[in-house]
N, C-alpha and C positions, 0 to 999 in steps of 0.2 A: 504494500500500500504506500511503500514512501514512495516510489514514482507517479501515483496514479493508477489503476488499472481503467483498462479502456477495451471495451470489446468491440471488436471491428462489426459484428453484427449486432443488435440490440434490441433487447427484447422486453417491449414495454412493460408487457403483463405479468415476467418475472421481476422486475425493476419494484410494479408495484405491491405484490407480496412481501418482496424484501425490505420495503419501506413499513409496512408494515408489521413484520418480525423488526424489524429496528425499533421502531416505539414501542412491541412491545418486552422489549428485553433492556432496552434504554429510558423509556419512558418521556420519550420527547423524540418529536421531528429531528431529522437532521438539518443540522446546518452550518457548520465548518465541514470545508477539503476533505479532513481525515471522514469525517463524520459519512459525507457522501460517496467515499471510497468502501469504508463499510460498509454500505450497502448495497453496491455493485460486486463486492466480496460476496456477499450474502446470495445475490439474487443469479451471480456465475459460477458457485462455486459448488453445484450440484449436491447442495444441504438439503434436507427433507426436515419435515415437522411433522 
């Protein structure tokens, strides 16, 4: 995450699950760099719930 992760194809509907495992394991939106890096972690990194 310290460069960014960036996926050349992007997949909205995983993006927004993962934003939503993000609040709720964080408890707030994201909104710093690291923050929205997390979450693109989350949502390409073939995690299940």
């Amino acid at each position: 995450m310290t460069y960014g992760f960036r996926s050349a194809n992007r997949n909205m509907d995983s993006e927004k699950t993962a934003i939503k495992t993000f609040i709720h394991i964080f408890g707030h939106n994201p909104e710093t760099a690291l923050e929205w890096d997390t979450v693109r972690a989350i949502a390409y990194s073939g995690s299940d719930r």
